[in-house]
C-alpha positions in Angstrom: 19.7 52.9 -30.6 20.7 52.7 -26.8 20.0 49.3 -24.6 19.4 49.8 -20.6 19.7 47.2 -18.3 18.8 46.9 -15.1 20.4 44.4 -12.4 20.4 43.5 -8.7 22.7 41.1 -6.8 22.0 38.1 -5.5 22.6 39.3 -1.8 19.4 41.5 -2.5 17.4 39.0 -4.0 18.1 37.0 -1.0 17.4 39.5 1.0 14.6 40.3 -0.4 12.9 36.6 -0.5 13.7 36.7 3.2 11.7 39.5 4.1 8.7 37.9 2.2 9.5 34.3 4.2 9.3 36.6 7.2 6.4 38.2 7.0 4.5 35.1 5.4 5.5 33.1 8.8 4.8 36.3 10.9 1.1 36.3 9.2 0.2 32.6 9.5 1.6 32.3 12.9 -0.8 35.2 14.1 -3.6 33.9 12.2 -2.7 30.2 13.8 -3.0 32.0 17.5 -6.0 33.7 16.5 -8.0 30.5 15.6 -6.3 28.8 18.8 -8.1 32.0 20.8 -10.9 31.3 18.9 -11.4 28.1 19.2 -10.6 28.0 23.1 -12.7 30.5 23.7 -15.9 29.0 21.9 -15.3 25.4 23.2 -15.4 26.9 26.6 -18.5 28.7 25.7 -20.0 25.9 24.3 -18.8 23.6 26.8 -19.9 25.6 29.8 -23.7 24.8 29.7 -22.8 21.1 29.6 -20.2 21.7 32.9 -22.8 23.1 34.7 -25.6 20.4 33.9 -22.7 17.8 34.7 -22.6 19.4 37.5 -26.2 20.2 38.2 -26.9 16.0 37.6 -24.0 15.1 40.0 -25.7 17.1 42.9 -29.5 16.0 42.0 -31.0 13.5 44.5 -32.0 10.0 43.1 -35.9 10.3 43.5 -35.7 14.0 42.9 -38.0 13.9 39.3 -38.8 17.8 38.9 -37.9 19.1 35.4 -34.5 20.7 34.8 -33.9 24.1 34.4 -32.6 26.0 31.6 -29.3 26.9 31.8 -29.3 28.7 28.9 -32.2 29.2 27.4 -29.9 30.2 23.8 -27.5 27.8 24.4 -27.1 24.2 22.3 -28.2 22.3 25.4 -31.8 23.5 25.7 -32.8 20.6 23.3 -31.0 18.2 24.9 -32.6 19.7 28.3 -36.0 19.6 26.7 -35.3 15.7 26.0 -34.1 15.0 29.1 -37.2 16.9 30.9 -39.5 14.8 28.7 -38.0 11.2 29.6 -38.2 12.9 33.3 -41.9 13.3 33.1 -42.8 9.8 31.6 -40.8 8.6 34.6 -42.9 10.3 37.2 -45.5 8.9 35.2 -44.6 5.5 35.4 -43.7 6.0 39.1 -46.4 7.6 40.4 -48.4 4.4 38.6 -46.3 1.8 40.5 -46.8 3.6 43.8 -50.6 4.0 43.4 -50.4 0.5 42.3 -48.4 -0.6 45.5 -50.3 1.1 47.7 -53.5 -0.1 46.4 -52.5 -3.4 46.3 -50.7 -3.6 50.0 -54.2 -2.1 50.5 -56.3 -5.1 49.3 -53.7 -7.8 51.0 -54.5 -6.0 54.2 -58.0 -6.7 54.4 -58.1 -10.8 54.4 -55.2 -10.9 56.2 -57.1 -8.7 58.6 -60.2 -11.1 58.6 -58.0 -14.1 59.3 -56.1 -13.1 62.3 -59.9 -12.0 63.6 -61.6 -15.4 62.7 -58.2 -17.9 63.7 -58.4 -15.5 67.2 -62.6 -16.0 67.2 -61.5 -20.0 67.1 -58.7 -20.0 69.5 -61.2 -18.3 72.3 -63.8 -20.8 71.7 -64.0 -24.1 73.4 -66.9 -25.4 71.3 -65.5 -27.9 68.2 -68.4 -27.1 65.8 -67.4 -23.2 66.1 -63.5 -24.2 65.4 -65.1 -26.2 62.1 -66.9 -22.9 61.1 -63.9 -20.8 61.6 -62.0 -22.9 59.2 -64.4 -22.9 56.5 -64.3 -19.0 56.8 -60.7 -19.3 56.8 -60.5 -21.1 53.9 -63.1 -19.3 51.8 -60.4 -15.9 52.9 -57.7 -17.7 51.4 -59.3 -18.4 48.9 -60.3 -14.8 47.3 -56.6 -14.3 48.9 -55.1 -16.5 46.6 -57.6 -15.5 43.6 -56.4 -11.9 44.7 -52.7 -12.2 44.5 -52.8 -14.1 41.1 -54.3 -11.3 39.7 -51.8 -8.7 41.4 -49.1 -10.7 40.2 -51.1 -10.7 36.3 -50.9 -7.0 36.6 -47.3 -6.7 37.7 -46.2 -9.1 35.1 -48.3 -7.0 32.1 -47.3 -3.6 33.7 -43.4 -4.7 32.7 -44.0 -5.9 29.4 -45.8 -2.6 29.3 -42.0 -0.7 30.2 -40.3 -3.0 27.2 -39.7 -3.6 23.6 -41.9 -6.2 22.6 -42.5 -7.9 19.3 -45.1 -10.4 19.5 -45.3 -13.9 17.7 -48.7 -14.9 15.5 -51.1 -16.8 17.7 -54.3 -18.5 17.2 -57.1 -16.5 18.7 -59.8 -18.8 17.5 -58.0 -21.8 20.0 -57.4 -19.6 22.6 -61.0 -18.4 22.8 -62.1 -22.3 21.9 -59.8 -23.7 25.0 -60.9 -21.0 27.0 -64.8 -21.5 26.5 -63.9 -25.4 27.0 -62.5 -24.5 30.4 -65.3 -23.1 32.1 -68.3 -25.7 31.0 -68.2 -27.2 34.1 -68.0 -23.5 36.2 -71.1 -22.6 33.8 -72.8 -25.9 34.2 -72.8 -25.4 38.4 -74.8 -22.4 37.6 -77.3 -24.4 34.8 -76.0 -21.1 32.7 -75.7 -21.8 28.9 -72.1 -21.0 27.5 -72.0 -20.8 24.4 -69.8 -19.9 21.2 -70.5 -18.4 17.6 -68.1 -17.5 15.0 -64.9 -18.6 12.9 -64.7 -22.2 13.0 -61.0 -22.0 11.4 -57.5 -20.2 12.6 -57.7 -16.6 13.3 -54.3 -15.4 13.6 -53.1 -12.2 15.2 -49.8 -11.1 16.8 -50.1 -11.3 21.0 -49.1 -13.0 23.6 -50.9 -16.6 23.8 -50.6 -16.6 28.1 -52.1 -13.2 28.3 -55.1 -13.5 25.7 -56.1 -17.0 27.6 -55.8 -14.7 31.1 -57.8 -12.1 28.6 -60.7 -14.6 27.8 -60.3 -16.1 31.5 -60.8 -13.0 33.3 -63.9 -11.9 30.7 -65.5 -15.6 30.7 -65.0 -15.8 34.9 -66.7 -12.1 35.2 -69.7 -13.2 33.0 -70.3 -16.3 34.7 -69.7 -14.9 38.1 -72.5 -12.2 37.9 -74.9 -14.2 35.5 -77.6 -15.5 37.6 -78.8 -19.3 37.6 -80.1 -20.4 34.4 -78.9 -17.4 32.6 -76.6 -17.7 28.7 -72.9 -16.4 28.3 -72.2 -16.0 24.8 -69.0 -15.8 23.1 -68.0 -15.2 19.3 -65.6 -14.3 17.7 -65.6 -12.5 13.8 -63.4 -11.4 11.0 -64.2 -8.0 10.3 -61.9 -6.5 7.5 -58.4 -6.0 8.9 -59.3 -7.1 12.1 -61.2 -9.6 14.1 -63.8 -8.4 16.9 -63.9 -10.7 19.9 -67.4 -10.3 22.3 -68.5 -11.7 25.3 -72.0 -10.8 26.4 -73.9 -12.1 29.5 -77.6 -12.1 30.7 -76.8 -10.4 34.1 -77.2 -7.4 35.2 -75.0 -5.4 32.8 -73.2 -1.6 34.0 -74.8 1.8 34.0 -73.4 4.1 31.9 -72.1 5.9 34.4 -70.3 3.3 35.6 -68.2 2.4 32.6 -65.0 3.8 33.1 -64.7 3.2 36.6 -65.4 -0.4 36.0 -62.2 -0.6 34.4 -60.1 1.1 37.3 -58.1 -1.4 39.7 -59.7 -2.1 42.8 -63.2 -0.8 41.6 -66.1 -2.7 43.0 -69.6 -1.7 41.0 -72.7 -1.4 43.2 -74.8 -3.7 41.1 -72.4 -7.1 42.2 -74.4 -7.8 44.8 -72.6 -10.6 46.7 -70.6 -12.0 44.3 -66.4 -12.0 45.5 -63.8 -10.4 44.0 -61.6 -7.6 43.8 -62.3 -5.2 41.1 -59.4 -6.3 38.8 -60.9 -8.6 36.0 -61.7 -5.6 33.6 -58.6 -3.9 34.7 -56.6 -6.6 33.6 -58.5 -7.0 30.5 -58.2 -3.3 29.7 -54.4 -3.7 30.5 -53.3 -6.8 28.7 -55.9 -5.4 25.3 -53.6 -1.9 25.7 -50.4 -4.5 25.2 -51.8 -5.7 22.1 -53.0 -1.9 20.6 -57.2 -2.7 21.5 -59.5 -1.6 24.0 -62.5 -3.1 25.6 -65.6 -1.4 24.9 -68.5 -2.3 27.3 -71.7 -2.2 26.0 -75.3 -3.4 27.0 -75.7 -6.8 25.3 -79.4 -6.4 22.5 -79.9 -10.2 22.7 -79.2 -10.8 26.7 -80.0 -8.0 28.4 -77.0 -7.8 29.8 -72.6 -7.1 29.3 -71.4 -6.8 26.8 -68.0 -6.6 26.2 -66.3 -6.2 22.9 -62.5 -6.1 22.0 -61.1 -5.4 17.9 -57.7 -6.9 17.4 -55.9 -6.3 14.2 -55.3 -9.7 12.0 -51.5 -11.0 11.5 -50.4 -9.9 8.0 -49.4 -13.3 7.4 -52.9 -14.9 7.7 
């Protein structure tokens, strides 16, 4: 029986494990530069959107508010241009808002100031003391509704930021609010012999608001139904737990609002035809309607089934800890 063998030297074997080494680092290192061209070249592409809205953003003026185009509409930036375009429009929004607001309230400044400088000039021209005391009565009765009118432009400003924030609000007492409220004006409703009045929870109703802006809340809606109530006439307020929530109405024997005057009586600045001569400036319901959006409620305005009249109804919803 015959053996074979079969041998190779060690130089071979060497040789041969070389070659392998080799071509192993010959491999890797190509596949190594192909992922660096790779990668280079798709972090440009990705990256090139973003350099041109970096770019685009740098040269944009700082009121310009128009939406931003898209780059590229199958790039990864269209969502991020989509976002950016919607935080754009709720800008103009709230803009456009403070400029109509500004202008409409430089607006209403104009007008007393106007009537002052023509009745202090009507006073100065006149020789005769009983026409300088009329003069200053009129002057005073401008500054006055001036006064009345810049407190309540300065309530809108203040609910208009509060409006642009985070807000948690505390528990409050509505039932005290509306009690201190009511309590305030007895002598305003007395001067007109008009009965005030208030029905409802005699204990704590608690929800979460801001205590200042509910008493400006029940202020503004207490101060509209006395102003425009004639002499002798009931203002009623209660105040009710329904379910969740807690309905808050104030109804008057005046003349009330037409239908088709509802929604503009709760526009800034919006003087109904039915006031007759009664002052003011249009912006008790507005600020109600503004400081009731703040707390997630709406006034609803209604004609009153007992009185004749407004009325005006507001649902809050109840603090979960009552």
């Amino acid at each position: 029986m015959a053996e074979i063998y079969i041998a190779e030297t060690l130089q071979s074997r060497r040789w041969l494990a070389g070659q392998l080494l080799f071509s192993s680092w010959i491999s890797q290192g190509l596949l190594v530069l192909l992922t660096l061209v790779l990668t280079g070249w798709l972090l440009r592409r990705v990256l090139r959107p973003m350099r041109r809205l970096s770019a685009l953003m740098v040269r944009r003026e700082p009121g310009l508010l128009t939406p931003l185009p898209e780059l590229l509409p199958w790039s990864e930036t269209r969502l991020l241009i989509v976002a950016f375009n919607r935080y754009i429009d709720r800008l103009r929004v709230m803009i456009s808002r403070q400029e109509r607001f500004s202008a409409d309230a430089s607006h209403q400044l104009k007008t007393p100031l106007a009537v002052l400088k023509t009745q202090a000039s009507v006073a100065l021209a006149s020789g005769d003391p009983r026409l300088w005391r009329e003069s200053l009565e009129a002057m005073s009765g401008t500054l006055d509704s001036t006064i009345l009118l810049t407190e309540r432009l300065l309530q809108l400003a203040t609910i208009k930021r509060k409006e642009q924030g985070e807000h948690a609000f505390p528990p409050v007492d509505l039932h005290e609010i509306v009690h201190n409220s009511c309590f305030s004006r007895l002598q305003q409703a007395r001067s007109k012999a008009i009965d005030l009045g208030y029905e409802g929870e005699p204990s704590t109703v608690t929800i979460a608001g801001d205590g200042v802006l509910l008493s400006e809340l029940c202020a503004n809606l207490l101060d509209n139904a006395i102003r425009y109530t004639p002499q002798g006439g009931i203002v009623t307020v209660s105040l009710h737990r329904d379910g969740e929530a807690v309905l808050l109405e104030v109804e008057d024997s005046g003349p009330g609002i037409d239908d088709a005057q509802i929604q503009q009586a709760l526009m800034p600045f919006h003087r109904l035809e039915n006031v007759g001569d009664n002052p003011g400036a249009g912006l008790g319901l507005a600020l109600v309607s503004d400081i009731a959006r703040l707390h997630r409620s709406h006034p609803q305005l209604l004609r009153s089934e007992t009185l004749g009249g407004l009325k005006v109804r507001l649902r809050f919803l109840r603090a979960c800890s009552e």
